[in-house]
N, C-alpha and C positions, 0 to 999 in steps of 0.2 A: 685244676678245679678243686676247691679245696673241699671236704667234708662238712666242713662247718657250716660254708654256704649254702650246699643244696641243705642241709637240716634247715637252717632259718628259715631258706624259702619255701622249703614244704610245710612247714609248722605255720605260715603267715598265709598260705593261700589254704593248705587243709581249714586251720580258723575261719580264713573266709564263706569255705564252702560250707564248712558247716552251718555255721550262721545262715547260710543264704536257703542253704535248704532245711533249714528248722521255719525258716520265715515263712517257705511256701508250704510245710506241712502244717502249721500252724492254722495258717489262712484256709486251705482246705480241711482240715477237720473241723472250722467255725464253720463251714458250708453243713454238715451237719444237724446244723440247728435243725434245719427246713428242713421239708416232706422234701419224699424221693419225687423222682421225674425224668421221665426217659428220654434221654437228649441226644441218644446214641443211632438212631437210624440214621438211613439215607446217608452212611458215610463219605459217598463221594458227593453228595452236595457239600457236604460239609467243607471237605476240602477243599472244594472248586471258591467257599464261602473264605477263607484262609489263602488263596491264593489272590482271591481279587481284592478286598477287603485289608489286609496284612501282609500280603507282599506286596502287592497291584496298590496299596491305602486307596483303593478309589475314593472312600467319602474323603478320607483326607485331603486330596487336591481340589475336592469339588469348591474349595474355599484359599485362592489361590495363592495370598501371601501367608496366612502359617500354614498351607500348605507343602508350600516348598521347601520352607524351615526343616516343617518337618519331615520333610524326603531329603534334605542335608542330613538331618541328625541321624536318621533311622539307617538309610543304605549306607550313610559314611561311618558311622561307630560301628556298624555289623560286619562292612567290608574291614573297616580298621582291624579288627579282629585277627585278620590273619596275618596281619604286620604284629600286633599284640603278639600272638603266637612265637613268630619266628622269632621278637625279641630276645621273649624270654625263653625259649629255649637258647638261643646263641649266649645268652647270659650266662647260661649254665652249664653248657659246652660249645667251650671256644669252638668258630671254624665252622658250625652246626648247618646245615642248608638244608631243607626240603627237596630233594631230586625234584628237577623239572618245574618246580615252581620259585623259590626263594633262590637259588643260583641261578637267577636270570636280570639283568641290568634294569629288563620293564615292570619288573614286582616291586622294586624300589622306587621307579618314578609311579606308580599304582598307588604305593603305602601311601605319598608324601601328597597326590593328589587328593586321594577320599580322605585322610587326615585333615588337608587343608577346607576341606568341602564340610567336613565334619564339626569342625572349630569354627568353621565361619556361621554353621547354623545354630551351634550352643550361644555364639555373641549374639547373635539374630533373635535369639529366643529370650535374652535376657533385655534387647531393647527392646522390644515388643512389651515387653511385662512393667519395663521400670524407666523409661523413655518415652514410647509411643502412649503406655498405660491405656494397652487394648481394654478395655469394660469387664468384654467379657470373663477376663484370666481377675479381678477382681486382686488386684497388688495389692498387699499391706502395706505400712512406712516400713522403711528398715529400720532393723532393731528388733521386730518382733519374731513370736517361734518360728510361724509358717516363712516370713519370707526368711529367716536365717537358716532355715531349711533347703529353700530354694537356691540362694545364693552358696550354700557349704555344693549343695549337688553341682553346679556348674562349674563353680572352682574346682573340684574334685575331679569334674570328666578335662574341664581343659588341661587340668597337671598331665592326667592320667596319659591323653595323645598327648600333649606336650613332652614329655618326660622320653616318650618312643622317638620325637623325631630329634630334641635333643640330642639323644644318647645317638642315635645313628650319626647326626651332626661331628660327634665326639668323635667316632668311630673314623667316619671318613677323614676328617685329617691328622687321625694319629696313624691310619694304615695307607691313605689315598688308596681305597679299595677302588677297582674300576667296577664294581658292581652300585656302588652311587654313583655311578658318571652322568645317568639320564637323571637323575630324581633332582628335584630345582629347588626344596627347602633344605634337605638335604646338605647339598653343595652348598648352599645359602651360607647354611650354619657352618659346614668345616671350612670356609673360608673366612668365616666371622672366628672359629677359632683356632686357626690358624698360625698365629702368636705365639700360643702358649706350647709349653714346654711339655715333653710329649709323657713327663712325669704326671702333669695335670691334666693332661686328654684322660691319659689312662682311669686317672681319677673322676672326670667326666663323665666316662662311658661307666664307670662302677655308683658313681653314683643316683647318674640316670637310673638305671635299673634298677637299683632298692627303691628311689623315689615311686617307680611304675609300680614295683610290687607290694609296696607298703599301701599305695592310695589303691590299687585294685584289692588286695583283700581288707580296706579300709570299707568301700566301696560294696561288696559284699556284705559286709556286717552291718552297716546302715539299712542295706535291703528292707532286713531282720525288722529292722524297729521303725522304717518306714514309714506313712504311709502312701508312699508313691510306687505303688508295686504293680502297675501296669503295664511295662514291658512283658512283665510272664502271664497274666491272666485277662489282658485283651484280647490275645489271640484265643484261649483258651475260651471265654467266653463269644467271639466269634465262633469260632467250629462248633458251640454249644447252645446258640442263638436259634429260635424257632424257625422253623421250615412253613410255618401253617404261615396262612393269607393274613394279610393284620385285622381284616377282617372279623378274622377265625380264631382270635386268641384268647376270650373270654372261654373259661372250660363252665361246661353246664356243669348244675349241680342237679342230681340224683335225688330228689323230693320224696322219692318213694323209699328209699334205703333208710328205716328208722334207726341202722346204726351212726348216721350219722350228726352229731351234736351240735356243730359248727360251722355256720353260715359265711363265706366268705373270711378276710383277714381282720382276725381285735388283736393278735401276737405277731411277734417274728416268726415265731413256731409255725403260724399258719400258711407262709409262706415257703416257696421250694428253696433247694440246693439253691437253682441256677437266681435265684431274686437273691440269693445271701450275696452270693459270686460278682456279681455285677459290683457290689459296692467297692470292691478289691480291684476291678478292671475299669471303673471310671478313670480316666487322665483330671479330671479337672478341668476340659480344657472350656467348657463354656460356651459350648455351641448351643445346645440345647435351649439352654437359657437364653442365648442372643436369639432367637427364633422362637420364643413363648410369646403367644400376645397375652396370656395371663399375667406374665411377669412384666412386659415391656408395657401394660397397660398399669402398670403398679398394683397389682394385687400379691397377695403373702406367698402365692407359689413360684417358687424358682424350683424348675426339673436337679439342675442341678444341684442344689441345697435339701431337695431331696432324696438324691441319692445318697448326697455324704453323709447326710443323719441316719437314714437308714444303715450305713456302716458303720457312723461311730456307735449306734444303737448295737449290731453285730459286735464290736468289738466289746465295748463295756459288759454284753451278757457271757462272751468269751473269758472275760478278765475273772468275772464270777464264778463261774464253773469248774476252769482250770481244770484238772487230775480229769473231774468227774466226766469233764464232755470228750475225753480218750478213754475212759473207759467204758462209757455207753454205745461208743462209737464201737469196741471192743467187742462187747457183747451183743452191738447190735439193737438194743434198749432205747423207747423212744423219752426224747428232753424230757419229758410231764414227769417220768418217774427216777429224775436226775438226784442224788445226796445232794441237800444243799447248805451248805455250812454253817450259816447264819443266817440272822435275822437281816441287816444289811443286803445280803447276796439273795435272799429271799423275795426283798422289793424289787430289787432290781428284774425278778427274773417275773414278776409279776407286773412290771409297765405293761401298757397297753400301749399302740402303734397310734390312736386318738384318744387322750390328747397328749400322751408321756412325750411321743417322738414327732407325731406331726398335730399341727391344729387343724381344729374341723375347717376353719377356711381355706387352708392348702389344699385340702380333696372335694369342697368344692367347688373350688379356682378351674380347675382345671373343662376344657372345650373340648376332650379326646381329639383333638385336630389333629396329632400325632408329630406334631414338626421336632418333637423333642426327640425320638425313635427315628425319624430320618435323616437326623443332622448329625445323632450322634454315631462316632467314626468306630465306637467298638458297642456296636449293638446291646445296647441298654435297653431296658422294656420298658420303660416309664408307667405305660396307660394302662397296662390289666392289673398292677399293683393297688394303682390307684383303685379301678373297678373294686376290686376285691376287698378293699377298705371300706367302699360305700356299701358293700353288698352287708357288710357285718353292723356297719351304722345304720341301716334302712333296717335291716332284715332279725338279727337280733336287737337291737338299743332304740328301736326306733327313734334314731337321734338324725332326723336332715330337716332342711331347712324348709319354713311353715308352705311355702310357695309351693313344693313340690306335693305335696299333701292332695290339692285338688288337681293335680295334675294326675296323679294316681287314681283319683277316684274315678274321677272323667273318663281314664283309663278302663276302669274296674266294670262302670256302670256303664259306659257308652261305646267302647272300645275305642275309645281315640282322646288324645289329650285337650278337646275344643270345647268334649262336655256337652254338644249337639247328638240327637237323638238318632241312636244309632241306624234305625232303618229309614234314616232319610239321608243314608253315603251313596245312596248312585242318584239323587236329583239332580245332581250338577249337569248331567247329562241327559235328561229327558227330554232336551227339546234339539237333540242333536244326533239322533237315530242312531245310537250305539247300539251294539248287540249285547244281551246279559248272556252269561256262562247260563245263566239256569235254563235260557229258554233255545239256545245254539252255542254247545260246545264244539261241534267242528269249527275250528278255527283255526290259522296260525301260529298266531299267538295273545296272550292276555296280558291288555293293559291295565298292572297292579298300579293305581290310581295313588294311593298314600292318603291320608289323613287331612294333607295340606289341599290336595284339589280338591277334596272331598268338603271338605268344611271353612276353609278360606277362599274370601269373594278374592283376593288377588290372584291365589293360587288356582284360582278355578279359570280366570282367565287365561293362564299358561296352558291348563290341561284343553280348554276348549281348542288352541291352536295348533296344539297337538294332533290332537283328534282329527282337526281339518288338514294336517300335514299327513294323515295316514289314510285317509280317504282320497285325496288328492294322489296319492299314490299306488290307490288302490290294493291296500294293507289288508285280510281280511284277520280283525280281532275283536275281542268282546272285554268288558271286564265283569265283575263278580259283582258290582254295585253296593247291596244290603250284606252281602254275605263274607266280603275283604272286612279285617279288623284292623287295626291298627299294627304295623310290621312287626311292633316289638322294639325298637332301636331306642325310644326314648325310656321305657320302664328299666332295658337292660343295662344304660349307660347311668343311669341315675342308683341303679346298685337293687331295682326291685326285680331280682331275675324271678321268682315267683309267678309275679304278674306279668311280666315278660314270657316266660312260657307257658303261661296261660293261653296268650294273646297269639304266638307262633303255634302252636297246637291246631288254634281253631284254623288259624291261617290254614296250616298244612294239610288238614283233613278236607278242608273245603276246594284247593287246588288238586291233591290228589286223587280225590271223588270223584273230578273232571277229568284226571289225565294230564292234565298241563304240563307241556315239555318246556314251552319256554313264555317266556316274561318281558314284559321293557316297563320301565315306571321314571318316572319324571323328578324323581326325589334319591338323591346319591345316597341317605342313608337306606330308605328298603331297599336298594339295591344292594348296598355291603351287604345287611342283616338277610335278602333272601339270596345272596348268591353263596355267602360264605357261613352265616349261621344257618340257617334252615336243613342242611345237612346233616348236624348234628342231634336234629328229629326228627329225619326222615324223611325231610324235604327237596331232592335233588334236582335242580331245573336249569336248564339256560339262560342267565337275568343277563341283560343286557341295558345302560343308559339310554335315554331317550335322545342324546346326543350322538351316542356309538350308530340308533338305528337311522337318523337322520340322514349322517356323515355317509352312512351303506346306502341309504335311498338315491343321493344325492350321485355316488360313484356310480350307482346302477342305471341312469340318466330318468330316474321316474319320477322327477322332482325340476320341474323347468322354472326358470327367474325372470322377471323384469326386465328390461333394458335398466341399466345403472341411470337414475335422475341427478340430484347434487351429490354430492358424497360426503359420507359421514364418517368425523372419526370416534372409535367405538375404548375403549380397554374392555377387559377381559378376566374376572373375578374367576380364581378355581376355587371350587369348592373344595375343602380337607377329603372330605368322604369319597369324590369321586380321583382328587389326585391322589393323594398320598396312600389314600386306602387301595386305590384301584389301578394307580397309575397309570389314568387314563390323561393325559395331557397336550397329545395330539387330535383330536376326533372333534371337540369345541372349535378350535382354532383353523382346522383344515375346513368347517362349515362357514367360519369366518371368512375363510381366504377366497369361498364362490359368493359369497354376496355380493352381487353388484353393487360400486360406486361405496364400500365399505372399506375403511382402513384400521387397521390395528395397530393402538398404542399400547406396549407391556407398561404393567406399573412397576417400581424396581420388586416389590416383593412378589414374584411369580412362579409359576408351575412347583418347583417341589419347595419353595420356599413361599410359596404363596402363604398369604396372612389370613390366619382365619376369620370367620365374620361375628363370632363369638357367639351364637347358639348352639355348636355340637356338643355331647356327651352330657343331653337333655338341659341344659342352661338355657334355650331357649323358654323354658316355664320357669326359670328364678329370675329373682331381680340380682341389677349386676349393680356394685358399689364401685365407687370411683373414675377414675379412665372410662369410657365404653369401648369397647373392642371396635363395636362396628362405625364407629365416629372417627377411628384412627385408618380404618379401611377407607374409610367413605375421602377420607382427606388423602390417601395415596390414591386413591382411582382423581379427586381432581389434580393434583397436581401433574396428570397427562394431558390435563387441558381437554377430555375428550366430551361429545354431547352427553356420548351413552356410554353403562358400565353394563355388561352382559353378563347375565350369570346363568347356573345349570340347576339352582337348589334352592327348593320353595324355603327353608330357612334363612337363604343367605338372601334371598331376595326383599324377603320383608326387611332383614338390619341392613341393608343397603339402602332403603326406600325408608327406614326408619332415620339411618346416620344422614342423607339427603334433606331431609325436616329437618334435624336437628341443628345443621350446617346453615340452613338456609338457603340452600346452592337449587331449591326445585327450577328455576330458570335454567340454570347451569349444565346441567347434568340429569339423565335420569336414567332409570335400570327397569331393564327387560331380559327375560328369560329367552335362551337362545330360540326356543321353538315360536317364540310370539316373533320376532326380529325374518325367521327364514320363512313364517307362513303371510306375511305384511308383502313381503317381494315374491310370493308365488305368481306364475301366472295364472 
């Protein structure tokens, strides 16, 4: 082995690594920008989050064919790996083996297996992109940067295994080692060259290897200047991915703290580490966006497209900083009081996030339905970025859209977004012997009513069957009538957390007063907002769907049915707030499954994929341009052919009954809330 050799190849891979870890110090000191944020508990969730998620890819299979691709690519370049290894050590001393692993006949038919498995998922992934021209992966023509980007990276990994089973190739018919005897590409190849003069084997096998090592620290150094750097900070930002309920992921702001100056996100600054981080662990791969009905209904937000601006926004403020943002890092010093070089690097660092990097219609596109946080396979946050952008447009600029304006007030003045007079929220129920909190608190539990039964004639008829499904049951509960406000879910999603806790404040004084241990409400958003925000002012109760309590009446036999008459078939609408948010997607469908002479057709977009109806994250009070969301729902509930669309959520029920009209399908088709459907077949 000559000197010279090992110098080269040290010199070609040290370059590599260095490059590759300036890339990832790079990327992490731009995490910087952002506020601190503790992402360090609960470590063995974390990991348990990194096992299933990154090794386990669960989200990634849950999408079966680039699924599998990518369970080719990922376990067969990782396993490759240790074929890599032994290469190039045996490159560098002849004869070299691994005790007990690489002096075994079956690690060579191992290498030439996940090699071949590995190779067939890079070709897989380049037809998929430039063949099948999936949507989602959004191909360019060839010839431009991005896809000649893509194309150098796959040429590069196929050299890269190529080149290893080559040179083994070499190997075996210049030695006819019996340690290739099992491996089948292998022998493939020293049979293929076989021929040749064992001058040019030799040369074979020497060239292999520089080949492998030239493209692997090739490979490296591209890392660098990337930006496809999601192999190392997918994982990363899994293990770093919130633990709280999605629920729960709006952080209160502190009204009372006068040192605080800044309402929600107008910078990048205002946002944390782990929001910088995610832009560096997006894949691209376009799940998100395949699963937005903001985007699929053609409006300006693509999840996707907002995560990349958000990076290239990151990067560009990185580009400007340079020296400065390692030495604030250094001493610890926060961005605001960064050297800034220029005038140039000046503006830059003064964009604002609306409208420098996103326009105001991308943030208020968005239905917090969350399918973009569930689809995606390395835990991106989409929706509290968002929040936080509207909290700084509402709440400092008051810059949102005029619609919301009376919805606020309505809010302000009446405690509910209908604008109906506030102490006339428990008439709905006066002629239907409820009990009030004020006048018997002993109770089981309290039925929190929502805004929607309180003040919508449709909604009031789901609550009324309600009501007769918990007396039938002999349920003993009261509600609070005049004295419930409105949850809070539509002020906090639309960015006015002020009025938002305003509105949980009185909530929680007026339930606490009582005692109230636990809850059920008829409406999936107060149940997110009192199950999982209410806590965070002192709110701690048991909330429960009105579909969860049915589903338990119904196993506890205190809920008896009809003889089945004709039979109906039904589909089955999830609402965002109670699936995604709550992942509740069983306890609907098992009430379905006891309704006499009732059949359930899925529509294809269902449970965690289900489509939203386009009201959540308060867009139910703005006007929607273009596409309707619930017009594109209304047209997959008929193409099940079914009478009736069944839903859980006085939101989604009105734009189902609204996309219904609009269709023209009211003969066709109509929608009922599951509690009207199971209290119609009581005995």
């Amino acid at each position: 082995m000559s000197l010279l050799k090992i110098v080269i190849f040290a010199a070609l891979v040290a370059f590599g690594l260095f490059n590759m870890v300036q890339g990832i110090k790079e990327r992490m000191m731009a995490t910087y920008l952002g506020k601190k944020d503790n992402r360090s508990d609960n470590a063995g969730e974390r990991v348990r989050g990194l096992l299933v998620y990154v090794l386990g890819q669960k989200k990634i299979i849950s999408e079966p064919e680039g699924g599998i691709m990518h369970l080719m690519i990922f376990f067969g370049a990782n396993l490759f790996g240790l074929g890599i290894l032994q290469f190039i050590l045996a490159g560098l001393i002849p004869g070299f083996n691994i005790p007990y692993i690489t002096d075994n006949p079956l690690f060579y038919l191992f290498v030439d297996v996940i090699g071949l498995i590995a190779i067939i998922g890079i070709w897989y992934s380049g037809w998929r992109r430039w063949v099948q021209k999936v949507e989602r992966l959004e191909a360019e023509a060839f010839g431009t940067p991005a896809e000649n980007l893509i194309l150098g990276m796959i040429a590069g990994l196929f050299i890269m295994m190529g080149s290893v089973l080559a040179g083994n190739g070499f190997k075996y018919a210049l030695t006819q080692d019996p340690m290739y005897s099992l491996a089948p590409i292998t022998g493939f190849l020293g049979n293929l060259f076989s021929g040749m003069s064992a001058q040019a084997l030799a040369a074979g096998v020497e060239v292999s290897f520089w080949v492998h090592v030239i493209f692997l620290s090739g490979f490296m150094v591209f890392f660098r200047y990337s930006p496809h750097v999601h192999p190392v900070f997918a994982p990363l930002n899994v293990y770093f991915r919130t633990l709280k309920p999605r629920g729960g992921m709006i952080e209160p702001i502190d009204f009372e703290n006068e040192e605080i100056e800044q309402y929600g996100a107008a910078k990048l600054e205002h946002f944390t580490w782990k929001d910088i981080m995610e832009g560096f662990a997006c894949a691209e791969c376009g799940r998100c966006q395949a699963n937005c009905p903001a985007y699929l209904s053609g409006k300006h937000l693509s999840p996707k497209h907002f995560i990349h601006k958000l990076r290239m926004h990151v990067e560009e403020k990185v580009q400007v900083l340079g020296p400065a943002l390692k030495q604030a890092q250094l001493s610890n010093s926060p961005v605001a009081e960064m050297a800034i070089s220029s005038e140039s690097a000046e503006a830059v660092m003064e964009k604002t996030l609306v409208p420098d990097v996103f326009s105001e219609a991308e943030i208020w596109d968005c239905t917090n339905c969350a399918s973009c946080m569930e689809q995606c396979p390395v835990m991106n946050e989409h929706v509290p970025k968002i929040i936080q952008i509207r909290q700084n447009l509402v709440m400092m600029d008051s810059e949102f859209p005029a619609e919301a304006q009376l919805a606020f007030t309505n809010m302000e003045r009446n405690y509910n977004p209908w604008g109906v007079g506030w102490n006339n929220r428990g008439d709905w129920a006066s002629e239907l012997d409820v009990k009030v909190l004020a006048d018997d608190s002993n109770v089981d539990i309290v039925y929190f009513a929502g805004c929607a039964a309180a003040f919508d004639d449709r909604s009031q008829k789901v609550a009324t069957s309600f009501v007769k499904i918990l007396k039938a049951a002999n349920v003993n509960f009261a509600i609070l009538a005049s004295e419930e406000r409105c949850c809070g879910d539509s002020a906090r999603r639309l960015g006015n957390e002020y009025l938002a806790q305003s509105l949980i404040n009185e909530n929680v004084e007026a339930l606490n007063g009582y005692g109230v241990k636990k809850i059920v409400t008829t409406c999936p958003h107060c149940l997110t907002v009192l199950k999982d925000e209410y806590p965070q002012f002192g709110g701690n109760y048991e909330v429960i769907h009105h579909t969860q309590l049915i589903n338990q009446l119904i196993k506890e036999g205190k809920l008896r049915f009809k003889p089945a008459s004709a039979g109906m078939k039904i589909t089955y609408h999830d609402s965002c707030f109670l699936g995604r948010y709550q992942n509740e997607y069983e306890a609907p469908r098992q009430i379905i499954d006891k309704l006499p002479g009732i059949n359930l057709t899925e529509m294809v977009r269902n449970k965690t994929k289900g489509f939203c109806c386009g009201a959540g994250g308060g867009r139910m009070w703005l006007e929607e341009h273009g596409t309707r969301i619930n017009v594109m729902r209304t047209e997959q509930a008929l193409e099940t052919g079914s009478e009736v669309v069944a839903t859980n959520c006085p939101f989604c029920l009105t734009m189902m009954e609204d996309g219904i009209k609009d269709k023209g399908a009211a003969e066709a088709i109509k929608a009922f809330d599951l509690a009207e459907l199971v209290e119609r077949n009581l005995q």
